[in-house]
N, C-alpha and C positions, 0 to 999 in steps of 0.2 A: 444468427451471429454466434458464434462460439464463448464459450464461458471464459478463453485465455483475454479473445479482443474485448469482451466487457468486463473483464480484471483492468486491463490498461487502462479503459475507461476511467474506471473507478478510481484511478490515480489522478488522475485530471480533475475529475469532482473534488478530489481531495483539497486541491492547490484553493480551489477557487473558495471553497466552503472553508477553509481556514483561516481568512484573511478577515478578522473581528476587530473590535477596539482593542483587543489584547493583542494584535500583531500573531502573524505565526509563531508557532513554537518553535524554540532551540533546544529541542531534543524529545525520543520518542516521548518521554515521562515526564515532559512541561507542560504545567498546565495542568495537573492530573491526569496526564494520560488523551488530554485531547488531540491528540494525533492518534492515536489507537481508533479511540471512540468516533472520531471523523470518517478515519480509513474504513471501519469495518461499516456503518452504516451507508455512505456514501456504495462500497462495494456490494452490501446488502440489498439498496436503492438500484443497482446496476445489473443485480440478477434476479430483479423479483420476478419477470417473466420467464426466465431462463430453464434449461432442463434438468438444472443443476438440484439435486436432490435434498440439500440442507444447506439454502444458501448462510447462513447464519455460520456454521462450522465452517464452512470453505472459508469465509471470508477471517473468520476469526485465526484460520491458520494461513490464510495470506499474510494477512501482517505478520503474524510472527515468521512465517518465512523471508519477507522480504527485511523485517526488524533483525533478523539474528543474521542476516547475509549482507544488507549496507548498514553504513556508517547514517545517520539522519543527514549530513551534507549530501551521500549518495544519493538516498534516498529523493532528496529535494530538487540534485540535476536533472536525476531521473524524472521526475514529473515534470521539470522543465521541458526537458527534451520531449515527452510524451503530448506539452501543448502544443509547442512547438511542430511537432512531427512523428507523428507516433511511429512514423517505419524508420525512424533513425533513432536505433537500438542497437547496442552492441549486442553479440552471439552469447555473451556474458549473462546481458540483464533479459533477454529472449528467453534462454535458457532458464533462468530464476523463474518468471512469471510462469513460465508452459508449464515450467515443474511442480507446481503446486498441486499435493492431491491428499486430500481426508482416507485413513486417519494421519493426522498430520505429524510430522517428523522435530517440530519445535515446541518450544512452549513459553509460555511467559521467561521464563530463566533464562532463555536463550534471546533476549531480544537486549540490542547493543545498548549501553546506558551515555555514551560519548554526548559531547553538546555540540551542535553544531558551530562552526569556526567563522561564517560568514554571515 
């Protein structure tokens, strides 16, 4: 299984592992950051067998790839859509996930601070 199809993964575990007595978060940075710390272990959990050389970095720069390119609404369709039906993806959010590659091109600074609207 290729390290893009268990990134998508990883989005899915996301959804389900955030759903606490505190309710999901509204925004990446609610919560302290428990969207962050979900995304990257859940993602971390999703490549521990994988070929991927540092899953730790990959994953830590997934988020902030996918945090500096959606909005957290986006962010949260997308994982919808990804339980939903993981091959109903726009060329858009295709593109984001496959593009993902250490050393990584964002950083903390760049990941969006908006609250989610819904």
């Amino acid at each position: 299984m290729s390290r893009r199809l268990l990134m998508m993964i990883a989005f899915v575990v996301f959804a389900a592992a955030a759903c606490t007595s505190e309710g999901l978060p509204n925004s990446y940075a609610d919560q302290e950051g428990r969207a962050e710390s979900q995304f990257v272990e859940a993602c971390e959990t999703a490549l521990a067998d994988s070929d991927v050389d540092d899953p730790a970095d990959y994953c830590q720069c997934a988020f902030y790839t996918v945090a500096s390119q959606l909005s957290f609404d986006e962010f949260l369709a997308l994982d919808e859509r990804l339980r939903d039906d993981p091959g109903n993806l726009s060329l858009e959010e295709r593109t984001l996930l496959e593009g993902i590659e250490t050393p990584c091109a964002f950083g903390a600074d760049d990941v969006q601070t908006a609250v989610a609207t819904g």
